[in-house]
N, C-alpha and C positions, 0 to 999 in steps of 0.2 A: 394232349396226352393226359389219362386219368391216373394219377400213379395210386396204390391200394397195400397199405400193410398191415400186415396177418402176425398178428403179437401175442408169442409163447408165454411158457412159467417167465413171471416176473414179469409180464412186460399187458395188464388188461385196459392200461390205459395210459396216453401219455403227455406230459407235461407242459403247457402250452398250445395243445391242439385245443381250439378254439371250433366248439362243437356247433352245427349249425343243424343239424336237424338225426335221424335215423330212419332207415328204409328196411321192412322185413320184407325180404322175399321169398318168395314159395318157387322149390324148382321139383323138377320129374324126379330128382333123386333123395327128397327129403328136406329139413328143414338145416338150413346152416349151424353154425354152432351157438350163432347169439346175431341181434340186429346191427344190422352194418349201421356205424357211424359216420355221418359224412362231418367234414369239417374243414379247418382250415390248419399248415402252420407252415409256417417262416411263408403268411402270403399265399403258398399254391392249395389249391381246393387236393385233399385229399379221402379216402375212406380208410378206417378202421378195421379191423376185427378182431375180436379174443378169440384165438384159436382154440380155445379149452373151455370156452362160452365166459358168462362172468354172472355169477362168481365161478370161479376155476372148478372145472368139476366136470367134464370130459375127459378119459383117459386118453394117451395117446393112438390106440389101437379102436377106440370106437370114435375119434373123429370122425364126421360125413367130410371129408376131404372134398368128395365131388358137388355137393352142396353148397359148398364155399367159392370155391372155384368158378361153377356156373355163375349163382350168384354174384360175385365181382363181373363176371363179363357182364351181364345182363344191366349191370349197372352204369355199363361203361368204360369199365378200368381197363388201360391197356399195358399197365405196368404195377408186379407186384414186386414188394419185399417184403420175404417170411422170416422174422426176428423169431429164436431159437435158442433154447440155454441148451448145452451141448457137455461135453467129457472130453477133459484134454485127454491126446494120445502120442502127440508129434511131443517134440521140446519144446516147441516156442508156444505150446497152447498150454501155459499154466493158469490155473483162475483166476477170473474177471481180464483176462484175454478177449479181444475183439478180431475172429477170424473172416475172409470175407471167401468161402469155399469157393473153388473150382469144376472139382470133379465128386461121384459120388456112387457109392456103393449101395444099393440094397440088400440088406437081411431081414425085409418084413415080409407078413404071410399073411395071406387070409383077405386082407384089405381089397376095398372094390378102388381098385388102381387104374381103370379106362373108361372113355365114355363111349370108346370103340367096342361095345361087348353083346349088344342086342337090336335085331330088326334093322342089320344092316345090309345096305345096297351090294357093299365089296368089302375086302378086308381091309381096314387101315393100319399102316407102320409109322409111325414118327420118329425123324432121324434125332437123336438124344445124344450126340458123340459129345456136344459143350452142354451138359444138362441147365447149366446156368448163362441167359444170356451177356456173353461176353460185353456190350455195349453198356448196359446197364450197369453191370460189374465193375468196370471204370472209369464211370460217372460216380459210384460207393467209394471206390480206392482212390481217385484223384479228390475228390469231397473231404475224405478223411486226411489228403496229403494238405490240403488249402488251410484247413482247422486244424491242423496237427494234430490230430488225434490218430493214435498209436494202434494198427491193426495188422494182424497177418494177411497181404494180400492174395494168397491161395494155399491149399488144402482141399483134400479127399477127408469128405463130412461119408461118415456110415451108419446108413440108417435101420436102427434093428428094435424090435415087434415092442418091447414096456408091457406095461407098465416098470415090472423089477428090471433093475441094475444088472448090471453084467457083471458075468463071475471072469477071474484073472486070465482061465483058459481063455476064454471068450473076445476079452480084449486082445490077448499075444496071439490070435488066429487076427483080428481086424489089423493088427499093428504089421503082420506079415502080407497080407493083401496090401498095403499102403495105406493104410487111413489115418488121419491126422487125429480127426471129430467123430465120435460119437454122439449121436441125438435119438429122437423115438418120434421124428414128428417131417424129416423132410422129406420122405415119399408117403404117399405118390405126388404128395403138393405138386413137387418138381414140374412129374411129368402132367400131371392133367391139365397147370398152365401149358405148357405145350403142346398140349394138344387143342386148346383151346384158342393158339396163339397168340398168348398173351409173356409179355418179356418177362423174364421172373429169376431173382437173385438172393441167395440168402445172406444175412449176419446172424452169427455165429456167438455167445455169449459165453463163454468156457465156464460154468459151474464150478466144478470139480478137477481134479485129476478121474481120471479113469481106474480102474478097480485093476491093481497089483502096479501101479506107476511108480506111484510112493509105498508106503507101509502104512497101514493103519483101515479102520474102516471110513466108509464115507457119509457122514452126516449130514441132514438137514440143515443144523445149524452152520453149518459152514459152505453148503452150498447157497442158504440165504445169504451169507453175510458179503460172496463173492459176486452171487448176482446185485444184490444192493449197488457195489459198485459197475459193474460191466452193463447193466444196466441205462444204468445214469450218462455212463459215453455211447452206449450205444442209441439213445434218443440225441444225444448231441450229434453223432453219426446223421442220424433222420432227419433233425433238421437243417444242415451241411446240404446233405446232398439235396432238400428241398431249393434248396436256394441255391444251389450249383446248376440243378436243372435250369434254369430259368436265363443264366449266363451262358 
């Protein structure tokens, strides 16, 4: 198994991975967001990617999502984790929270979300009832139970269009659907591994509250200061479950 993680705001590069070379690939649907890094940590051969290229400067809404995705497969990867600063919504997701989502809503638009969409034989469906594979999932949550490190193990992550923030209505419509997490980045990830079949899980980095949680507006400075920390366990996370795999 190739495992491959896809790393949001705050996360372009990470601590201890011990870089051994990078691979640009060229796929049918453009060019990824930056050159995959292969490398090493805690031991197992992994690749990289900055989801938002590096230096940061892809929005969420113009990722090549399917770009990324191919590319991992083509490299080998048969397992991803997509690391993600997110907006708490539930109670227990206040910032620099480490959530390890379940289930998962779309609110984006526009985005090339299938690789099922041209010069095809027949129609394809892929069945998405556990958008996150379950297997993988509890390799991340038993990982973090070994290291003690303190996560929510499930939540309903909702994915809507960014770049801008959500207005109050916006959220108390997501919090009514059930959503715990807001983010701008975990479709179509989700499904184009799936449809690529490839196992694919995300963590969850809680930035902020979400817009009308608390009172007040929401800063920059204070989403860097949360991701700073959420961050920092969240590569401890990464390297856990490196080394969980392997036991």
């Amino acid at each position: 198994m190739t495992l491959a993680i896809i790393g949001g705001t705050g996360l372009t590069q990470i601590e201890d991975l011990t870089i051994i070379g990078q691979e640009r690939v060229s796929t049918p649907f453009g060019e990824p967001s930056a050159p995959f890094l292969i490398g090493e940590l805690s031991g197992k051969k992994l690749i990289f990617l900055a989801r938002h290229g590096n230096p940061h400067c892809i929005p969420p809404h113009k990722i090549n999502y399917r770009a990324n995705i191919w590319g991992l497969k083509q490299l080998g990867v048969t397992e991803i984790i997509g690391v993600a600063a997110v907006g708490g919504i539930g109670a227990e997701m206040g910032p620099a929270k480490i959530a390890i989502p379940d289930q998962l809503i779309d609110y984006s638009y526009g985005r090339e979300h299938t690789f099922f969409a041209d010069d095809l034989q027949h129609v394809t469906h892929i069945d998405f009832t556990e958008p996150y594979s379950p297997s993988l999932r509890q390799r991340i949550i038993q990982a973090a139970q070994q290291a003690q490190i303190d996560i929510a193990s499930q939540g309903t992550y909702g994915c809507t269009q960014g770049p801008r923030l959500e207005t109050i209505a916006e959220i108390k419509r997501m919090a009514n659907d059930g959503c715990d997490l807001v983010g701008m980045t975990g479709m179509p990830e989700a499904a184009l591994a799936r449809e690529q079949e490839l196992a694919y899980a995300n963590i969850s980095v809680v930035a902020n509250w979400a817009a009308g949680i608390v009172e007040g507006e929401i800063t920059m400075a204070e989403i860097e200061k949360n991701l700073h920390v959420g961050m920092a366990n969240a590569i401890a996370l990464l390297k856990a479950t490196a080394l969980f795999s392997e036991t």
